[in-house]
N, C-alpha and C positions, 0 to 999 in steps of 0.2 A: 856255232858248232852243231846247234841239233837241229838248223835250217837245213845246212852245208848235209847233214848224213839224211837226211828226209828224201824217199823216195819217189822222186817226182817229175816226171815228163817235160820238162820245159829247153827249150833252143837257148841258148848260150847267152842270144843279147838278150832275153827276158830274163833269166837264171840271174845273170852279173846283177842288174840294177835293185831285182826283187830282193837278192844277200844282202846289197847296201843297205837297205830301206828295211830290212828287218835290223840290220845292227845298229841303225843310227836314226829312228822313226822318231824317239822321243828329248834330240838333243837341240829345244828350240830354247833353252836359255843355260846357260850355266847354273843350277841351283846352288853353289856353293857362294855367289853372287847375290841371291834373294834374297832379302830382308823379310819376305813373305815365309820364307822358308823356319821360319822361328817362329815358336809360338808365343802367348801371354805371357809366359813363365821361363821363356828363356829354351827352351827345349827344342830340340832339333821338331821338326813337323812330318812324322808318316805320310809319305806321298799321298796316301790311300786318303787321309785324314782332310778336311775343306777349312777354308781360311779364314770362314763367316761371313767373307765378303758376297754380297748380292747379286755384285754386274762382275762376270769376267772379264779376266786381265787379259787385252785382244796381244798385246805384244809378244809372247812367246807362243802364241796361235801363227802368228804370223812369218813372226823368224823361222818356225818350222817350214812350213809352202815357200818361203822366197829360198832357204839353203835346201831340201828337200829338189825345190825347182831348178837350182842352178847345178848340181847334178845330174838330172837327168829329167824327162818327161815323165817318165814312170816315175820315179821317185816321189816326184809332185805328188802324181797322183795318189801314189797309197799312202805319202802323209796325209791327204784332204780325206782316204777314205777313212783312215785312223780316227782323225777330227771329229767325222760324222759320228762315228762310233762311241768314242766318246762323249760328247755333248748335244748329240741329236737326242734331247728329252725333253722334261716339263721345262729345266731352267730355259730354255729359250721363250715359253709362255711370257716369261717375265722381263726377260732382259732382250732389251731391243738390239744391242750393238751384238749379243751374239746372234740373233736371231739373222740379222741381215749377215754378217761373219756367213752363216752357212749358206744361208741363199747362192750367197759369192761364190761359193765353193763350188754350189750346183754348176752352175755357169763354165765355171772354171775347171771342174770333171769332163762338164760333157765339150770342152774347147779339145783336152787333152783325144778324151776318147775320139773324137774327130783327127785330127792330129795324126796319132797312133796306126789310125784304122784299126782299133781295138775294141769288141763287145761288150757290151757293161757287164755281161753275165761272164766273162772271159775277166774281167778285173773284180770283179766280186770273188773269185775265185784264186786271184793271185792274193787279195787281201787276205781272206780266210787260211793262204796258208803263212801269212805275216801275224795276223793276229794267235793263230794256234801256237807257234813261235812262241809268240811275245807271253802266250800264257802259261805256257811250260816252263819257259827259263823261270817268270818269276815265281811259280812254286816251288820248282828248284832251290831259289835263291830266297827264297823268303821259308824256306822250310816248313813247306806246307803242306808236303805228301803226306801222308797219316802213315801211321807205324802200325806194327803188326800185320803189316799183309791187306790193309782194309782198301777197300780200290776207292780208288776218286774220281770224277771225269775232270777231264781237261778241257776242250772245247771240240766244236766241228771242223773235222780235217777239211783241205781244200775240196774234195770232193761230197762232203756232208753226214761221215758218219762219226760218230761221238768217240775219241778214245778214253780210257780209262788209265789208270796210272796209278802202281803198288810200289813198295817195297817189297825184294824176294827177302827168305830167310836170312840169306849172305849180306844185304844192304845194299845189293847189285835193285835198278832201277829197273823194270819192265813196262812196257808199255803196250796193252790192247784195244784192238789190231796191234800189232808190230809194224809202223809204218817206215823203217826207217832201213836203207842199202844195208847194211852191215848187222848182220846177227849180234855184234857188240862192239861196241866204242867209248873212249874217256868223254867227258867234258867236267871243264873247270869254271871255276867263277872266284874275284878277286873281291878279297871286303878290307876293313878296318875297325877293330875294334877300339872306341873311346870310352873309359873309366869315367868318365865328368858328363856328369846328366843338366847344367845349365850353362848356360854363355849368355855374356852381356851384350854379345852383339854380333852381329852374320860375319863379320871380320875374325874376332876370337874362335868361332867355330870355326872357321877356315884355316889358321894357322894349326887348331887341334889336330884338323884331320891330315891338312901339311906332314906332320910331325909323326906322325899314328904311321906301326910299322904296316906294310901291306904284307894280308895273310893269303893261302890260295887252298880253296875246297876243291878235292877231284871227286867226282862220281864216277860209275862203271852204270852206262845201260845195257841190260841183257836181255834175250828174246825169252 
């Protein structure tokens, strides 16, 4: 929704695949599936939060690029530039199978960009406005605007200026620059809330969350 109202210059067949790929960039495994997804103690596991594990799990790296890819070329791509984004850091120093992971990817970027006939600096540009997306919803959704009026930035719009992001007095959402068609628009986001802070096992949390009534949050962004 806050991709779809972003006002932004793109021709229709780039526009379609960059929406897909911002709404479904990070669907390369079912988490409610994970056994990873639990912690020591039974507890659901904050995405944000690491597993302790050393070497990355290449398999939902992957599932992302092969369904990413069989969608669309573009698609591919700004999942691998996600990837980069993600895990282009020290852990690759250490861990060899991801380190070759991204090598691949190099390869497999500049396949695409050949491909396309697309410029890298033209796809770094469609990424930054996937990633700027992806980093608003989850403040949104993770309830992380600050109260009181106090701005916060968000990330570098596709073009490269930093927005920032308040609550007005009303609880209406602004956003500076104002980058978005529409001087104001709704967006919503679906959760569940679950009472039981342990489960014996990635099965009993999944039947929880089965069961768990779904709730739905609206916001109002205003200029």
């Amino acid at each position: 929704m806050i991709a779809y109202q972003y006002n932004i210059d793109l021709p229709v067949e780039i526009m379609v695949p960059v929406i897909v790929a911002i709404a479904e960039h990070d669907e390369g495994v079912t988490e409610t599936l994970s056994h990873r997804n639990l912690t020591d103690a039974g507890a659901p596991r904050n995405f944000t939060v690491a597993d302790g594990n050393t070497k990355t799990d290449l398999t939902p790296l992957l599932s992302l690029i092969e369904i990413g890819n069989s969608k669309s070329q573009l698609n591919g791509l700004l999942s691998s530039l996600h990837l980069k984004f993600l895990y282009d850091g020290d852990k690759r120093k250490t861990d060899n199978g991801l380190d070759d992971f991204l090598k691949d990817q190099e390869q497999y970027r500049t396949t695409i960009l050949k491909n396309l006939y697309i410029h890298k600096k033209f796809a770094a540009r469609l990424y930054r406005f996937l990633e700027w997306s992806d980093a608003f919803s989850l403040l949104i959704c993770l309830d992380k605007i600050q109260h009181e009026g106090r701005k916060m930035e968000i990330s570098k719009s596709p073009d490269g200026d930093m927005n920032t992001v308040h609550y007005k007095p009303n609880k209406d959402i602004c956003v500076e620059p104002w980058p978005f068609r529409s001087p104001s628009f709704k967006v919503f986001y679906e959760y569940k809330i679950l009472e039981q802070l342990q489960f014996t096992s990635m099965e009993a949390f999944n039947e929880a969350c089965k069961a768990a009534k779904v709730e739905q949050a609206v916001l109002t962004l205003l200029k």
